[in-house]
C-alpha beads as a LAMMPS data file, in Angstrom:
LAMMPS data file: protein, C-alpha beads

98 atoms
97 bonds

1 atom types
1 bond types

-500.0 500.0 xlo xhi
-500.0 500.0 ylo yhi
-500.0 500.0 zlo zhi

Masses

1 110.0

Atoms # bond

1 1 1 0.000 0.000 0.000
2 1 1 1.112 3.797 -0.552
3 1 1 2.514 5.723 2.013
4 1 1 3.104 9.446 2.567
5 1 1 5.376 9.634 5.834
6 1 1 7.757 12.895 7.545
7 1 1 10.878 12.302 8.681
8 1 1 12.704 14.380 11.713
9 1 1 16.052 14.654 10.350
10 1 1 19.612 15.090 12.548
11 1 1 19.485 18.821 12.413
12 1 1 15.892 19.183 13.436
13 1 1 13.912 19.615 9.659
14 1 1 11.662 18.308 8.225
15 1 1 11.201 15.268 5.254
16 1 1 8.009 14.516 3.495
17 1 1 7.837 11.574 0.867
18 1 1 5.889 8.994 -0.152
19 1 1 6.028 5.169 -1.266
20 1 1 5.149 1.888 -1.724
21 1 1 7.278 0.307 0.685
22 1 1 7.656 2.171 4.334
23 1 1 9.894 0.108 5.849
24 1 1 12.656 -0.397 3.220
25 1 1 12.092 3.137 1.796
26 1 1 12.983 3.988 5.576
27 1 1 16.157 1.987 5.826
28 1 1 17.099 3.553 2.283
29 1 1 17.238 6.656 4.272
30 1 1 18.940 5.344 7.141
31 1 1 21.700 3.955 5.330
32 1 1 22.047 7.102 2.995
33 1 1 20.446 5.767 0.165
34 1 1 17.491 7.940 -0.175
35 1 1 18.062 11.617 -1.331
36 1 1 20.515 14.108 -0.530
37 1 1 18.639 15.940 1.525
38 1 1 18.328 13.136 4.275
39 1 1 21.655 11.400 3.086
40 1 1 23.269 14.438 5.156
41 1 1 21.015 14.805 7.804
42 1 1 21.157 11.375 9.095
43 1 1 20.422 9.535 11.436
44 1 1 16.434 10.682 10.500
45 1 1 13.407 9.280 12.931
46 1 1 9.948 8.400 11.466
47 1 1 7.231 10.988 13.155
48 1 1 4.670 10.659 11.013
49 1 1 2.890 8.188 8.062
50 1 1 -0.456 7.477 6.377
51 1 1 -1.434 4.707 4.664
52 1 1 -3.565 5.216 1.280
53 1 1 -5.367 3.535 -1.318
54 1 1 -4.249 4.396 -4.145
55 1 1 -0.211 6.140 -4.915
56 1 1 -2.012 9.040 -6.613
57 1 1 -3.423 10.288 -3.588
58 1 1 -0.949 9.492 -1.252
59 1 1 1.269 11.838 -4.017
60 1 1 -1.004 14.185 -3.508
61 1 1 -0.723 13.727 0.232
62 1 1 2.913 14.562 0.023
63 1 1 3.149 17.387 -2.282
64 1 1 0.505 19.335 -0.180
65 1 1 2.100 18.782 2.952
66 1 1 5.557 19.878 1.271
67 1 1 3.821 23.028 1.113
68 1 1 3.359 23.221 4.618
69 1 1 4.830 25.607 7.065
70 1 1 7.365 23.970 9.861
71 1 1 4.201 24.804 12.426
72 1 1 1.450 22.777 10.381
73 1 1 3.504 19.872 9.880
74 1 1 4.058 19.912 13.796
75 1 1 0.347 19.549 14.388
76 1 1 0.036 17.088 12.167
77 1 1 2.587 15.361 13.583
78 1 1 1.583 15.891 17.393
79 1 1 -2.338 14.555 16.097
80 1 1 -3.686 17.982 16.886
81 1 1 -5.730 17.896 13.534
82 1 1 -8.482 20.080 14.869
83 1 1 -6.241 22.696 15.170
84 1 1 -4.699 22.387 11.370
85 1 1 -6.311 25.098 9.229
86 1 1 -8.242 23.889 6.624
87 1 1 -8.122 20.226 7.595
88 1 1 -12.097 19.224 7.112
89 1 1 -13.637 15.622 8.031
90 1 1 -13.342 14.705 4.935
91 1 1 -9.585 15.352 4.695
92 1 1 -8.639 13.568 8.158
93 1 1 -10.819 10.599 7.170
94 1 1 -8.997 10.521 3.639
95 1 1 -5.469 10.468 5.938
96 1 1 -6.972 7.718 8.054
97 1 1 -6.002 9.911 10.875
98 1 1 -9.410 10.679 12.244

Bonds

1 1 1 2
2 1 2 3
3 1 3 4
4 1 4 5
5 1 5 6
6 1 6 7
7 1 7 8
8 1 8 9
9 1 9 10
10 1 10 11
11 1 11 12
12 1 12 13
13 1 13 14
14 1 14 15
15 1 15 16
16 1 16 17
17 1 17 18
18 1 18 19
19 1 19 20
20 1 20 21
21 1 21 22
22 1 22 23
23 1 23 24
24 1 24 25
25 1 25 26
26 1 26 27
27 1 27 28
28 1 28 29
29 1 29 30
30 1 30 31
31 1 31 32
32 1 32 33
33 1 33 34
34 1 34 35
35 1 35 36
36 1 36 37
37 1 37 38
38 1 38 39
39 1 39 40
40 1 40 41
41 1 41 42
42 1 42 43
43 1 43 44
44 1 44 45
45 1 45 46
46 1 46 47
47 1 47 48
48 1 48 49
49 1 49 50
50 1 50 51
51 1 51 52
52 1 52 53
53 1 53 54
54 1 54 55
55 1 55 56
56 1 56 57
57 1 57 58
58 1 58 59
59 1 59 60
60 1 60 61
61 1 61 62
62 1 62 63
63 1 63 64
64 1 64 65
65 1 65 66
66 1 66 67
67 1 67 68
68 1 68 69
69 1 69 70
70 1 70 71
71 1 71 72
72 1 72 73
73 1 73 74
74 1 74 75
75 1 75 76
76 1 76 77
77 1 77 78
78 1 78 79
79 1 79 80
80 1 80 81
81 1 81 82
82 1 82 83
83 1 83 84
84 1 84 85
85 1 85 86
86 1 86 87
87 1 87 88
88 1 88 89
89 1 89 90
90 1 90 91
91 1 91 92
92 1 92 93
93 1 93 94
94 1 94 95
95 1 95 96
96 1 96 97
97 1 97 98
């Protein structure tokens, strides 16, 4: 199943990706196979993921959240999704984090 997931890198940022595979996509990062942007940031820590349907919405998932301010992606992270602006019912129950 697709995943979209955020990743708490070494120096504090943020990662946001998605794909088919959580665990091994996870390692990839670990090890410094992912992208650059984790590759020197390691070691990274899974804080968030959502499980999907179908890839194109869990790609969806992920570019909106890249979008995201530092702040957002906190309350997402922390579950406080009453708080997030603009995060309906409908949204939540889409992210299976209802």
């Amino acid at each position: 199943m697709p995943f979209v997931y955020i990743l708490q890198c070494r120096d504090g940022s943020f990662y946001t990706g998605s794909t088919l595979d959580l665990e091994r996509r996870l390692a990839q990062h670990q090890f410094g196979e992912g992208c650059d942007y984790t590759r020197r940031r390691r070691p990274v820590e899974l804080v968030w993921s959502s499980e999907f349907s179908r890839i194109e919405e869990a790609y969806g998932w992920e570019r909106r959240i890249h979008g995201w301010t530092r702040a957002k992606k906190l309350l997402l992270i922390e579950g406080r999704y009453d708080e997030l602006p603009g995060w309906s019912k409908r949204q939540r129950d889409a992210t299976g984090t209802d």
